[in-house]
C-alpha positions, 0 to 999 in steps of 0.5 A: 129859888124856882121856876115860874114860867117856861117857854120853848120854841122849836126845842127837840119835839115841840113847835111851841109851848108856854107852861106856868109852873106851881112853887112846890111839886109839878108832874108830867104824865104821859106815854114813853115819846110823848115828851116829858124828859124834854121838858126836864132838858129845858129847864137843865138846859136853862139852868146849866147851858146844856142838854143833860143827855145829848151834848150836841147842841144842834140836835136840840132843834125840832126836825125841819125848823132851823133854831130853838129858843128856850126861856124861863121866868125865875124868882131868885133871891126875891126878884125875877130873873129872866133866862133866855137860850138861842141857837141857830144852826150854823151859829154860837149859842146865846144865853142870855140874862135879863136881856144881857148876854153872857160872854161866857157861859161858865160865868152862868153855872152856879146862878140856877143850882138843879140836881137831876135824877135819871135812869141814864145815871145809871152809868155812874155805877156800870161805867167807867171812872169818867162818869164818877168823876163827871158827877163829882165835878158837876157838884163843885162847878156848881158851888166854885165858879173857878172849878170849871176853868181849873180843870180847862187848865189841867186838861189843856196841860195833860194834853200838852205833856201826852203830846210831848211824850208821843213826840220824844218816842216818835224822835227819840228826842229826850228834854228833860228840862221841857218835860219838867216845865209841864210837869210843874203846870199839871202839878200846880193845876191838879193839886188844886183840883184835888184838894177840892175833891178832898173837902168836897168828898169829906162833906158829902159822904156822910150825908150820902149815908143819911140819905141812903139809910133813911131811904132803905131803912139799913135793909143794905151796908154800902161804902161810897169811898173817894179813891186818888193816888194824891190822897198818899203821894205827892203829885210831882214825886208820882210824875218823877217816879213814872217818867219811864212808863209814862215814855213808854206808854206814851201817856201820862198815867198818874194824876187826878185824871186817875181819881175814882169813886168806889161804891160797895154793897155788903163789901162787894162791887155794886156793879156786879152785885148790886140789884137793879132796885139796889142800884136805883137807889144808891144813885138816888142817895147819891143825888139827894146827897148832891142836892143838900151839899148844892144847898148847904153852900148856896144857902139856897134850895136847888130845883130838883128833876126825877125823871121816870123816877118810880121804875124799879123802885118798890113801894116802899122806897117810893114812899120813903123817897116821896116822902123825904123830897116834900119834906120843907129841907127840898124846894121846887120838884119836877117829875115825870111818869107813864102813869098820872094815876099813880103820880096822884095816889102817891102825893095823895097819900102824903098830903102833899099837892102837885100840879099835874100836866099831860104831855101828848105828842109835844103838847102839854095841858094842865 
């Protein structure tokens, strides 16, 4: 699979613009505010439906005009796919198909695989739980088609079963027979989330491992490890055994809702005692592990998105990484960077041609 055209209109700080895309390595150069990133987001947002750093869809339309449309050309399994996104203000975003729209947009996530590198990722290592989870769960929708609407599901029931616990402490109203109802909707949805987790965090770990070693070259020992109170207790006996502190605080506080992603340095938190480049690439092993799990279950290779991707990273480990992304396991690349010279000499370096475009105030020349 890959891109071979991409158009925008009126999407964030382009007016117009009309690129043809190489089936290997593509760069954008150019200054910070010039753009780049935004053409990444175009082509993420093709790919899975939404902007990969601001969720609010209306804000994607340049200042002034009053929608933006986006569309890319794609080779997909020997024939051409054609990948259309509207939005006016004020209306329902529309994604289209070859000209036939979506009814619903989960049914699109899975179709076009990516995986994006970015210095906003950052946030898995220094935020809190959420942001691992999220990650774990973009790598699952993106293979399992029905992952989306289980999670829906399990949100919607743990909301419903919070709303209940708020209700009987503000009535001193106590059903237990309703309590268990919902309890046995989470239970349901949720050990089946889980049990998804499980396999897919069993598959990943170890190529996370090859990645970040090869990499680093061993320089570092790291422990990536999936934490779930359901890996050593049964959901339902956890939400029987917590009934009174669930009651008293009003909030359900075991399930996978709870689930997290360790990630160690030398035995320590990598938060904490993790260098800047140490971080930068744990997360880059984290999302190279991404892409080959995207591609073992798709039989496919994913498109892949490095943005600002040199930035703390030593010669050396760029070199390791560069020279690992244009090897034949990696497909299609994009990249941005301040410096073209730099894009060149590095691609140079490893006989690997790229595809250079400079991007200017929301204008791109190649």
């Amino acid at each position: 699979m890959w891109l071979q055209k991409l158009s925008l209109l009126n999407f964030k700080n382009y007016a117009e613009a009309e690129l043809s895309f190489s089936e290997t390595v593509n760069a954008f150069a150019g200054d910070n505010g010039a753009g780049k990133t935004n053409l990444l987001d175009a082509i993420h947002y093709l790919c899975l439906c939404k902007s990969y750093f601001n969720p609010i869809d209306v804000q994607q339309i340049l200042q002034g005009a009053d929608f933006f449309m986006l569309q890319g050309v794609f080779e997909r399994a020997a024939q051409t796919e054609v990948i259309a996104c509207s939005l006016k203000r004020s209306q329902k975003k529309q994604f289209k198909r070859n000209k036939k729209e979506y009814q619903r947009l989960a049914d699109h996530i899975g179709l076009f695989p990516l995986v994006m590198i970015s210095p906003y990722d950052i946030s898995i290592i220094i935020e809190g739980s959420e942001e691992r989870r999220k990650f774990v769960d973009n790598s699952i929708s993106q293979t399992d088609n029905h992952y989306l609407d289980e999670l829906i599901a399990y949100n919607k029931h743990l909301q419903n079963r919070n709303s209940l616990l708020r209700q009987i402490a503000d009535t001193g109203r106590y059903d237990p027979q309703l309590l268990e109802i919902f309890n046995e909707r989470l239970v349901a949805s949720g050990q089946r989330i889980f049990e998804k987790r499980k396999m897919f965090m069993e598959a990943f770990i170890p190529v996370f491992n090859k990645h970040y070693h090869y990499l680093t070259e061993d320089a570092e020992q790291v422990e990536l490890v999936y934490e779930s109170q359901l890996l050593h207790d049964d959901f339902a006996g956890l939400l029987q055994r917590n009934t009174e502190r669930d009651r008293i605080l009003e909030r359900t506080t075991t399930g996978i809702h709870k689930d997290e992603l360790s990630f160690t340095i030398h035995g320590l938190p990598m938060k904490k005692f993790g260098s800047q480049g140490q971080q930068k690439s744990f997360l880059i092993a984290l999302k190279l592990a991404q892409y080959t799990y995207l591609q073992q279950q798709k039989g496919f290779k994913p498109l892949l998105l490095l943005d600002d991707i040199f930035d703390k990273l030593d010669e050396k480990r760029t070199r390791k990484l560069m020279q690992m992304v244009s090897h034949d396991d990696f497909g299609q690349i994009f990249i941005t960077d301040t410096n073209a010279e730099r894009i060149l000499r590095i691609f140079d370096d490893i006989s690997v041609p790229v595809k250079l475009f400079n991007v200017d105030k929301g204008t791109v020349t190649s």
